[in-house]
C-alpha positions in Angstrom: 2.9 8.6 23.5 6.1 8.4 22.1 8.9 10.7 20.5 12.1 9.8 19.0 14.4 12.9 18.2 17.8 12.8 16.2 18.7 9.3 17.7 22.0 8.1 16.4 22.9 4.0 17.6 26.8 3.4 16.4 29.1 0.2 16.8 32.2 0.3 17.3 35.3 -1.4 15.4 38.4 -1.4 14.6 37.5 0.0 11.3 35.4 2.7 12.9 31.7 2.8 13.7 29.0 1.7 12.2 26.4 4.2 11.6 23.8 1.7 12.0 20.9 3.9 13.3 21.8 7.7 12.2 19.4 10.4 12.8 15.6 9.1 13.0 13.2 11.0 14.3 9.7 10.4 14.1 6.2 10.8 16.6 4.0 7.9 17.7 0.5 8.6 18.9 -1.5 5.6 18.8 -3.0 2.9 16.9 -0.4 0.6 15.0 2.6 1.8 13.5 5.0 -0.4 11.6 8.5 0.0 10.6 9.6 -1.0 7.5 12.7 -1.8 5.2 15.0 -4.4 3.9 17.4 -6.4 6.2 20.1 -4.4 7.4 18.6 -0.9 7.2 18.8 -0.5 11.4 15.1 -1.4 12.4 15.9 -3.8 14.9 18.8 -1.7 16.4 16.1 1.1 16.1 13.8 -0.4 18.6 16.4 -2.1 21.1 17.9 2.0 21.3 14.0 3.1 22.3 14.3 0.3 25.1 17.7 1.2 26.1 18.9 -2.5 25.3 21.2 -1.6 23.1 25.1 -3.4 24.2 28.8 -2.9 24.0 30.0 -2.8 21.6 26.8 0.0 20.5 26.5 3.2 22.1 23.6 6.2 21.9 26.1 9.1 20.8 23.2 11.9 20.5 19.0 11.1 20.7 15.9 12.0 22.8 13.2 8.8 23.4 10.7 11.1 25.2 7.9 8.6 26.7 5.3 10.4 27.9 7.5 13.2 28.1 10.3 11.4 30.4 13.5 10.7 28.3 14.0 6.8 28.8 17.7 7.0 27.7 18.5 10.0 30.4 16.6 7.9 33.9 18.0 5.9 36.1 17.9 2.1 35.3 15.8 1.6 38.3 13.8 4.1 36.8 13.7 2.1 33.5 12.4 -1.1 35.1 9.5 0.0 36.2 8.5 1.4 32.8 9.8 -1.8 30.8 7.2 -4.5 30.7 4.9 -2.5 32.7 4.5 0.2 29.9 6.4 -0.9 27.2 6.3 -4.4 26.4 9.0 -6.4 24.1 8.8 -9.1 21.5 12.0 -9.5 20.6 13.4 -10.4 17.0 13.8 -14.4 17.0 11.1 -14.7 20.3 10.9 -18.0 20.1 14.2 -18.4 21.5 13.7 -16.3 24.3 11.9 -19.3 26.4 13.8 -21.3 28.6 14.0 -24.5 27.5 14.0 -26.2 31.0 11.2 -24.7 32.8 7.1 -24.9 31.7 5.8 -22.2 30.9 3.7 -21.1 33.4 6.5 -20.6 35.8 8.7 -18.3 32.9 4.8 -16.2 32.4 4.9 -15.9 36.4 8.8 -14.6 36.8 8.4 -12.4 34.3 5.3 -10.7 35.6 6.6 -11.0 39.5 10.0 -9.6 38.9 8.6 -6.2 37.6 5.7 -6.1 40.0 6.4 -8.2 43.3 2.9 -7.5 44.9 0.6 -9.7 42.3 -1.1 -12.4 44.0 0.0 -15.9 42.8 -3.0 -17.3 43.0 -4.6 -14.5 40.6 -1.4 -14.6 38.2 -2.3 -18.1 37.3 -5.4 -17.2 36.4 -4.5 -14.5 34.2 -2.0 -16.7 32.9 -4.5 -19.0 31.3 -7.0 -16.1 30.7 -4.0 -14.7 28.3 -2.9 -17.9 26.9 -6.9 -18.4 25.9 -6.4 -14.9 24.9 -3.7 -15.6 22.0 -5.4 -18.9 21.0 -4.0 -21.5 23.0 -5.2 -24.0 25.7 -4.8 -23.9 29.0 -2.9 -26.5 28.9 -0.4 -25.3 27.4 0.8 -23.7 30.7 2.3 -26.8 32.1 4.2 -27.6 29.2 7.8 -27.1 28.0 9.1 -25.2 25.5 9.9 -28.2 23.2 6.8 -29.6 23.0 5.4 -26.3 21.3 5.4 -25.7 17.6 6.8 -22.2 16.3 3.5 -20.3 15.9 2.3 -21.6 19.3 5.9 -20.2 20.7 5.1 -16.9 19.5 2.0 -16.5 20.7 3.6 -17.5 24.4 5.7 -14.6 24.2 3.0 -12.2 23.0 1.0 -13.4 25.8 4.1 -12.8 28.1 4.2 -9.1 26.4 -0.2 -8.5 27.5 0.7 -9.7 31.4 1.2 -6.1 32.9 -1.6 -4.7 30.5 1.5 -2.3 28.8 0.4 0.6 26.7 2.9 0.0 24.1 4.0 -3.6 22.6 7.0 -3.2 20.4 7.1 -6.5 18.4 10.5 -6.7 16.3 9.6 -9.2 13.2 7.4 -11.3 15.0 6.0 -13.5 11.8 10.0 -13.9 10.5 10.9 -17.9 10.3 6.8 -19.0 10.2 4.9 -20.4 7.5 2.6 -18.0 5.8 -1.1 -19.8 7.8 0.8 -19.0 11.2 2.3 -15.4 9.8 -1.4 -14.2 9.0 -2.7 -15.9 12.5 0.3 -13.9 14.4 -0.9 -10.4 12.3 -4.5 -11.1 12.9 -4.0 -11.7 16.7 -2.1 -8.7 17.1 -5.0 -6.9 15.5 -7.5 -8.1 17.4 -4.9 -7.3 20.6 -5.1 -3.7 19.6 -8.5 -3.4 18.8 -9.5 -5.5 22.7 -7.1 -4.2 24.6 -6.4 -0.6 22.8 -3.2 -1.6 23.2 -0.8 0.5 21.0 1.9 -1.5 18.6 4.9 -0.8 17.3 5.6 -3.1 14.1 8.7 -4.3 13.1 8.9 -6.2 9.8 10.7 -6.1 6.1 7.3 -7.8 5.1 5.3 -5.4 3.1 2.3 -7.3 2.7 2.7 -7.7 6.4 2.4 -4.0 6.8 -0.3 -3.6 4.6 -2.7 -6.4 6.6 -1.8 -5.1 10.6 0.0 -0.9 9.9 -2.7 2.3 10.3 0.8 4.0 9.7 4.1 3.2 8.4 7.7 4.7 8.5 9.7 3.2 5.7 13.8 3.1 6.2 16.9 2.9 4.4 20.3 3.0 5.7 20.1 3.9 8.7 17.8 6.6 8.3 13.5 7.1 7.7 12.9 8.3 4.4 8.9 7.8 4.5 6.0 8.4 6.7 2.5 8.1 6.0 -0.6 6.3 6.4 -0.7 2.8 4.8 -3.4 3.3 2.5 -1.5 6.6 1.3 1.9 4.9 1.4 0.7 2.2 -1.0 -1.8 4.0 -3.1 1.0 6.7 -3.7 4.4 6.3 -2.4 6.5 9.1 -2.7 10.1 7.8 -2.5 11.5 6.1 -5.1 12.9 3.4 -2.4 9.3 2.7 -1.0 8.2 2.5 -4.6 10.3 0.0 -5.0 9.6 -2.2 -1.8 6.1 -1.6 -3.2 6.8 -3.2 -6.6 8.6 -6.4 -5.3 5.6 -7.5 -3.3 4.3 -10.7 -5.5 0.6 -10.5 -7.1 -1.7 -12.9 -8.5 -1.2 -12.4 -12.2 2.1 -10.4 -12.1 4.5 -12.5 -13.9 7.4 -10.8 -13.4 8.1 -9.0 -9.8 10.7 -6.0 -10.4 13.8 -5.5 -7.5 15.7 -2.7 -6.6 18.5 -3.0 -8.0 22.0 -2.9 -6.7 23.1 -3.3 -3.1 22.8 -1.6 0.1 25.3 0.4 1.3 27.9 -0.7 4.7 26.7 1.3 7.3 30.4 1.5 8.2 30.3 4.1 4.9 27.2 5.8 4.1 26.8 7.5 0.6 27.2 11.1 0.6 24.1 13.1 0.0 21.4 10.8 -0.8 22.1 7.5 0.4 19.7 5.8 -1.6 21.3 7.6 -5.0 23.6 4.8 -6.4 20.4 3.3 -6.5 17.5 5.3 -7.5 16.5 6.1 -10.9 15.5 9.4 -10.6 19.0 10.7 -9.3 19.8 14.1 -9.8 23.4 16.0 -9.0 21.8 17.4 -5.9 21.5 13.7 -4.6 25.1 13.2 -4.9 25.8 16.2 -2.7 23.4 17.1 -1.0 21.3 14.3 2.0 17.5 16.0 1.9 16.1 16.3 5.3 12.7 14.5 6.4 9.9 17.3 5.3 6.1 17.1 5.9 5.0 18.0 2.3 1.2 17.6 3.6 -0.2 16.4 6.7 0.4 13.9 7.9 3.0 13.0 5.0 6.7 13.0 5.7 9.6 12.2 2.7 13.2 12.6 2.7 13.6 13.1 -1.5 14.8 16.1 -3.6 12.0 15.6 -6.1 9.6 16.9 -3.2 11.6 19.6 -1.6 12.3 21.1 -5.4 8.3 21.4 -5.7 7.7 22.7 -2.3 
């Protein structure tokens, strides 16, 4: 369904560009597939490049997003709209601000729907509308009413709803459990389970959240500094990770009965100034001269299982 080849997203500054996105590539077939890392490590800019939402100051230097085969940073904008929202839906990072506070939210669920697809009957849209809302686990009720006078979790499940309108194939959700408390963050990952499973809609997941990943991902691709370093399937991932960054992602998850939850230490690097080689090897203890010099392409070491790590491409 979806390819992402060598895509590079950069900032510029007056101290140069920042090299916040440089050189992912990965496949997406179906199912759920969640990107993971710490804050900072590009996965937000990640997704707004597949969109083309990416703005001024950022610019797409070098990169291929092949949808379905068409290249969605090389069409037309027109072009672009009538994929957008039709095929690919987005839930953007900090959704809940998305709403416009001044109009109900019927009438937002009905722009949205209208302005990619003028020939929907009204009078069907606002049955839909409450067919979805009962869809994500709200009343219908909820349709008439503003913005304000919905709680956080109830906000987030609008704009999901708002994502399922055009029936897209794909629903990219960028940290949509991020500022709720942990009864609305499992109700958010089980809905969007249940979305994939009812709909066979296909999700791409966004989230730092391990233990978020582990609950909703059949797959995961695991990033650091701009770059994936990690792609498996979740059981494999956490039964066996293979980097020594997912390892540690992996070991600061809290457990019942773990006293003490270990951290990766040390700080991640300015994307304005990436490590050479290795850009996880001021941090990783398992770093070798070769880390230093040398950055270790992505490598399918079995299939199925992709890692960016010198430890892997010396056995191989």
């Amino acid at each position: 369904m979806l390819e992402v080849k060598d895509l590079r997203i950069y900032y510029k500054s007056t101290f140069g560009d920042y090299k916040s996105v440089d050189g992912v590539t990965f496949v997406y077939r179906n199912g759920i597939f969640g990107i993971a890392g710490e804050s900072g490590c590009g996965k937000s800019t990640l997704v707004e490049g597949i969109l083309r939402l990416t703005k001024p100051p950022g610019y797409i230097p070098t990169g291929e997003v092949l949808f379905h085969g068409i290249d969605l940073l090389k069409i037309p904008e027109e072009e672009l709209r009538k994929i957008r929202w039709r095929k690919i839906a987005y839930v953007p990072q900090g959704a809940m601000n998305s709403l416009n506070p001044v109009i109900r939210i019927e009438e937002q669920m009905m722009d949205v729907a209208l302005d990619h697809n003028n020939s929907l009957n009204k009078s069907e849209l606002k049955d839909l509308i409450s067919l979805l809302l009962k869809r994500v686990g709200l009343p219908t009720e909820v349709a008439k009413m503003y913005p304000h006078e919905l709680s956080g979790g109830m906000k987030q499940r609008v704009i999901i709803a708002m994502a399922l309108i055009l029936k897209p194939e794909l629903i990219v959700a960028d940290e949509p459990t991020t500022g709720l408390d942990v009864v609305v963050q499992k109700g958010i990952i089980q809905l969007l389970k249940k979305l994939n499973k009812e709909y066979n809609t296909a999700i791409i997941f966004v989230s730092h959240d391990m233990a978020a990943h582990a609950h909703l991902s059949d797959r995961i691709a695991i990033m650091y500094a701009g770059k994936i370093v990690e792609i498996g399937d979740t059981i494999d991932i956490f039964e066996k990770p293979l980097h020594p960054y997912t390892k540690g992602l992996i070991s600061a998850i809290p457990q019942i009965g773990k006293k003490v939850v270990k951290s990766i230490p040390g700080l991640a690097p300015s994307p304005l100034n990436w490590p050479s080689g290795c850009r996880f090897h001021p941090r990783c203890p398992y770093a070798m001269t070769l880390c230093r010099d040398v950055d270790p392409p992505l490598e399918e070491i079995r299939p199925g299982r992709y890692v960016a790590c010198h430890l892997y491409s010396e056995e191989s």
